[in-house]
Rosetta silent file (secondary structure, phi, psi, omega in degrees, C-alpha in Angstrom):
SEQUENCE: XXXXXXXXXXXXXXXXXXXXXXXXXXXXXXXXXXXXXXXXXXXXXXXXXXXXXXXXXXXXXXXXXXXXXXXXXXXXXXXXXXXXXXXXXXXXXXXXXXXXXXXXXXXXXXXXXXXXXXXXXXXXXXXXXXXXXXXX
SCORE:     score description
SCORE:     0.000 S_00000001
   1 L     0.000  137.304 -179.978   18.154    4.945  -10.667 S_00000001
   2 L  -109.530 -175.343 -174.318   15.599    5.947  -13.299 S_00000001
   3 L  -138.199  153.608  162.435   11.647    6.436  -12.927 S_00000001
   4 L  -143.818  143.872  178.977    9.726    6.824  -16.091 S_00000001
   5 E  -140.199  135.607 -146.855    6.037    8.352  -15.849 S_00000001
   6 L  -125.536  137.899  166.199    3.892    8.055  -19.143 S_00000001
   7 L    42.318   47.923  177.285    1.178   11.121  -19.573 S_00000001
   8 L   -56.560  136.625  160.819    1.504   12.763  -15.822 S_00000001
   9 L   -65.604  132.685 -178.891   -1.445   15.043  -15.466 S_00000001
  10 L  -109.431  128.588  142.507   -0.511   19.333  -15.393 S_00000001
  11 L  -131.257    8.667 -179.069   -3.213   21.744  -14.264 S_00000001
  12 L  -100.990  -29.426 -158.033   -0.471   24.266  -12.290 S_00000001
  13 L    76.051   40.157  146.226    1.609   24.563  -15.971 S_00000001
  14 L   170.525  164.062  165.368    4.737   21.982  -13.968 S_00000001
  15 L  -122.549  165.794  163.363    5.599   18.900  -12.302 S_00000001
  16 E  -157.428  172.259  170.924    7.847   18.366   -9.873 S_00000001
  17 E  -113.677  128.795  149.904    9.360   15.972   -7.349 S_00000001
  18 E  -140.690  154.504  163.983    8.970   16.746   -3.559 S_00000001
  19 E   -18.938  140.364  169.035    9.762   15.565   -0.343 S_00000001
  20 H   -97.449  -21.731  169.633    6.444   14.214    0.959 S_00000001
  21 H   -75.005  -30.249  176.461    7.029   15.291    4.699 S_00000001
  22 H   -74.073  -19.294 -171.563    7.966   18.310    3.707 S_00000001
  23 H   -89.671   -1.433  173.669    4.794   18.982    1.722 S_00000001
  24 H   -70.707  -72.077 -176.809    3.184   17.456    4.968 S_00000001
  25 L   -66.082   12.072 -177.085    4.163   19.875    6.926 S_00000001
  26 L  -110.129   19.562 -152.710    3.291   22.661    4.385 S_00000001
  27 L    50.448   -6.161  150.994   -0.830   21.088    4.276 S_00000001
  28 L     4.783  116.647  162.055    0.011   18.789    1.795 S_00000001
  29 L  -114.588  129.870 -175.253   -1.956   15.982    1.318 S_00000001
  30 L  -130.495   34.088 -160.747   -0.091   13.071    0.150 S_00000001
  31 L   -85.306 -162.052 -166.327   -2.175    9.871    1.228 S_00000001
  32 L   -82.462  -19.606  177.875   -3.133    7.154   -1.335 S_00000001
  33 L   -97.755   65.668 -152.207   -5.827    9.117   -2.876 S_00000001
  34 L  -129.072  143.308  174.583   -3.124   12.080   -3.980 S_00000001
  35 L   -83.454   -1.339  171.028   -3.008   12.154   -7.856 S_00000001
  36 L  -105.483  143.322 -142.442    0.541   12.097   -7.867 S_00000001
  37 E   -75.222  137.751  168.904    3.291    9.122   -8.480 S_00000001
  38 E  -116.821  147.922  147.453    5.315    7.979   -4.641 S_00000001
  39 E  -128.161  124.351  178.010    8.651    6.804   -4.965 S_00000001
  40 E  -110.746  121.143 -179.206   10.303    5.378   -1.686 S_00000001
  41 L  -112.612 -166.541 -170.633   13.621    5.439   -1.529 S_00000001
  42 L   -73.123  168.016 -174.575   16.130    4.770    1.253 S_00000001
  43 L   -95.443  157.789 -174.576   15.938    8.447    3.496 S_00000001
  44 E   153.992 -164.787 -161.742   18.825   10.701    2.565 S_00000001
  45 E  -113.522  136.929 -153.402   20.139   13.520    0.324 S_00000001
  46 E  -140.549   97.632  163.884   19.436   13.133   -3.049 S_00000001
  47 E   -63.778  122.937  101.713   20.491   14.727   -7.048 S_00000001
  48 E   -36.044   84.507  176.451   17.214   15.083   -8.755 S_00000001
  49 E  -116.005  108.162 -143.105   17.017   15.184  -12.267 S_00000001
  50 E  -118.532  101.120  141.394   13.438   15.879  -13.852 S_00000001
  51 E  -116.581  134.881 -161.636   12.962   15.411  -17.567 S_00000001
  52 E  -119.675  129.036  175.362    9.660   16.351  -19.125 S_00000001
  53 E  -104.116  147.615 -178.495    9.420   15.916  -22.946 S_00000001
  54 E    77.562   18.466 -179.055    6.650   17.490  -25.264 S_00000001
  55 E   -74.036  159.317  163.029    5.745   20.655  -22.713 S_00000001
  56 L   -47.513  -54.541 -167.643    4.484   23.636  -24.055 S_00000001
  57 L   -90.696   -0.971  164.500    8.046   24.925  -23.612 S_00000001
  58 E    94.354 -175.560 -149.020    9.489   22.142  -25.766 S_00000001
  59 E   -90.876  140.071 -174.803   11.583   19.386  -23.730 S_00000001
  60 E  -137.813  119.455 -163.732   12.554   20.762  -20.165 S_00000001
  61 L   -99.291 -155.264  -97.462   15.502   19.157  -17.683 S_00000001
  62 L    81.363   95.496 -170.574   15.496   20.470  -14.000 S_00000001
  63 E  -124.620  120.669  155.603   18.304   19.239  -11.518 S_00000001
  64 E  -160.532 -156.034  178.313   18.618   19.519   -7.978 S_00000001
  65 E   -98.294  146.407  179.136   18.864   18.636   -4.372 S_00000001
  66 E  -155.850  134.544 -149.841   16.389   16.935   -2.277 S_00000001
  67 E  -109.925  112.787 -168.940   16.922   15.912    1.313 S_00000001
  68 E  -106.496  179.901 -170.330   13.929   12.899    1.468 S_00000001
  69 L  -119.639   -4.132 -171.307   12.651   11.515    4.662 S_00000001
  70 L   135.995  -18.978 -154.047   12.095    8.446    2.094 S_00000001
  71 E  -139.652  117.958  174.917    9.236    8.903    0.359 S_00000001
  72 E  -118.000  148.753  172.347    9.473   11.587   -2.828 S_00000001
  73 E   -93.494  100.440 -138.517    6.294   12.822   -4.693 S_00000001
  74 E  -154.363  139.655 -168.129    6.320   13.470   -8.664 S_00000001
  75 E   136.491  173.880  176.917    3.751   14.859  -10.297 S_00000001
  76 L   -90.970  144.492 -163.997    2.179   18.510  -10.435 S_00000001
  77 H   -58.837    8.616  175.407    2.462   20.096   -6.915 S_00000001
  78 H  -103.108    8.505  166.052   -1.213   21.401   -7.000 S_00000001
  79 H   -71.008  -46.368 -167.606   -2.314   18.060   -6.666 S_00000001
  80 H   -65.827  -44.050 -175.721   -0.567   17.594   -3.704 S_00000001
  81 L   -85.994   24.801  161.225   -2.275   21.409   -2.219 S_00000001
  82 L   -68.815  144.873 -147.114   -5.980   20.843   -4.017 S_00000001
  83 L   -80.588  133.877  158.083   -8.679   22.184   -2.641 S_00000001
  84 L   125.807   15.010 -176.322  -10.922   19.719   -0.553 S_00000001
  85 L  -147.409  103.672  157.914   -8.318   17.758    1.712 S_00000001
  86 L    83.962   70.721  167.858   -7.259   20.272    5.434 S_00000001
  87 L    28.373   41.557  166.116   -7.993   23.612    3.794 S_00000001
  88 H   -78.184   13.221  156.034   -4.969   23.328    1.133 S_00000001
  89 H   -48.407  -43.886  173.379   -6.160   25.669   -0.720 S_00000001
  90 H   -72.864  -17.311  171.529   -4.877   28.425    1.702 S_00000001
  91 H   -82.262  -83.116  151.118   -1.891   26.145    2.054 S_00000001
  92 H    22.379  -75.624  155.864   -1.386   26.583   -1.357 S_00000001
  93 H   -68.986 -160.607  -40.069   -1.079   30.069   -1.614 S_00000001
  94 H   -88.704  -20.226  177.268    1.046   30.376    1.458 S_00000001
  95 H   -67.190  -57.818 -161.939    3.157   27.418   -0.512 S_00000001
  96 H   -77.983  -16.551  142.911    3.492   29.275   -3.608 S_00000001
  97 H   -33.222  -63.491 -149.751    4.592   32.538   -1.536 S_00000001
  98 H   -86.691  -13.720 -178.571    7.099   30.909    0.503 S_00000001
  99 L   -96.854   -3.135 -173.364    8.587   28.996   -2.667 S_00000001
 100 L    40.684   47.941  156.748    7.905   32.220   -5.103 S_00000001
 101 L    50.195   41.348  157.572    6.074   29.641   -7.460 S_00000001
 102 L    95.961  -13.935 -138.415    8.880   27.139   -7.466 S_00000001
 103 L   -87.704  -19.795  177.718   11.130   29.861   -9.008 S_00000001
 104 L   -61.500 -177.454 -161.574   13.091   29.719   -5.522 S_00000001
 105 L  -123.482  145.083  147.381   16.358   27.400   -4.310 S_00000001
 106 L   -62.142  129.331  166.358   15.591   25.307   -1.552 S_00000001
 107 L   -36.655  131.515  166.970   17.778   25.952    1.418 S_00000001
 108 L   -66.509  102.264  168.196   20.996   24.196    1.799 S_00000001
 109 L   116.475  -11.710  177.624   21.035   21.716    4.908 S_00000001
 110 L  -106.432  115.218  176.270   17.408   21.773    5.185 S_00000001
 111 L    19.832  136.841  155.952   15.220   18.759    5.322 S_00000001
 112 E   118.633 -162.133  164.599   12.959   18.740    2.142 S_00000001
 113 L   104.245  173.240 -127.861   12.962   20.637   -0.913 S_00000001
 114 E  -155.376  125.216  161.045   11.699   20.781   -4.405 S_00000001
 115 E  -121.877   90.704 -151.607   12.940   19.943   -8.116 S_00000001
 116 E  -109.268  130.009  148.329    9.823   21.862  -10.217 S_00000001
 117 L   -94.431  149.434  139.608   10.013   22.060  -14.437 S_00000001
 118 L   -61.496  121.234 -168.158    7.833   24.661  -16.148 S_00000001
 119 L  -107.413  -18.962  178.900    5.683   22.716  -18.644 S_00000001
 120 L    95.915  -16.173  163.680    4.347   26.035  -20.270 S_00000001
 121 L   171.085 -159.376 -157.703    0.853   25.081  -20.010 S_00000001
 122 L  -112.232  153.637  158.931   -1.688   21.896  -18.590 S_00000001
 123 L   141.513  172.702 -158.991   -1.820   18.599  -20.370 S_00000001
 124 L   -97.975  109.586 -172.044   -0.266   14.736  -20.010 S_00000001
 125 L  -112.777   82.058  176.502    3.293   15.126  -20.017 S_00000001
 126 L   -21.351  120.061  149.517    6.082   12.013  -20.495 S_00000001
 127 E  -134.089  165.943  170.363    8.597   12.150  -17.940 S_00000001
 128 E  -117.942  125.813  160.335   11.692   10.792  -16.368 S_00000001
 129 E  -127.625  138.181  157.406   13.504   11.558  -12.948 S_00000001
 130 E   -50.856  127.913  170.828   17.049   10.634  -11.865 S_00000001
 131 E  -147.328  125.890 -162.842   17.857   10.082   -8.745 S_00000001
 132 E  -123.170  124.769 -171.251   21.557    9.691   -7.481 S_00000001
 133 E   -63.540  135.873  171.605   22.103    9.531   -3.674 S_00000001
 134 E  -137.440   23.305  130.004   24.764   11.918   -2.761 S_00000001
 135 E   166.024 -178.552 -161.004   24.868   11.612    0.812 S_00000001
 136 L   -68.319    0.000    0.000   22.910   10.959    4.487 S_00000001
């Protein structure tokens, strides 16, 4: 299954696709007024493949696993952790810590998880993500 997103907004320098419970439980806010794209799929384990064309870094793919609860998030992750909704800001930092600013692997077997590009700078980026179920 594909997704296509026309001009996503950047102000971190990346999008990504995450879990939305997991960014729940991280101070996330991911309600209806969250500036980023939901896609609900069935819950399960998921390849994630994020292409963003026309970045600062020239066209950038990003593939990996993400264990959804159902509901994935796509867009840039400081939307979901912007200041003004539970104190994310401080979730935020404590986010970008425990994920070492995306550059980390999500654990294997655990709930959640993260597919992030670098865009290389801020600005309305075309993208596409893949998403192929690869098990419960």
């Amino acid at each position: 299954m594909r997704e296509e997103f026309n001009k996503m907004p950047v102000d971190a320098g990346m999008i990504g696709v995450v879990d939305a419970d997991w960014a729940k439980a991280r101070g996330g806010h991911v309600g209806d007024d969250c500036e980023n794209e939901k896609i609900v799929l069935p819950p399960g384990k998921y390849k994630v493949t994020l292409a963003v064309r026309g970045t600062w870094n020239g066209y950038v793919r990003r593939s990996g696993i993400v264990n959804t609860s159902g509901v994935l998030v796509v867009g840039d992750p400081c939307y979901i952790w912007s200041a003004g909704f539970n104190d994310t800001a401080r979730a935020w930092d404590a986010l970008l810590d425990e994920v070492d600013y995306f550059r980390a692997r999500p654990k294997r077997g655990v709930p959640g998880g993260w597919v992030v590009a670098d865009t290389g700078g801020d600005g309305g980026f075309d993208a596409s993500v893949d998403f192929e179920r690869v098990g419960d």
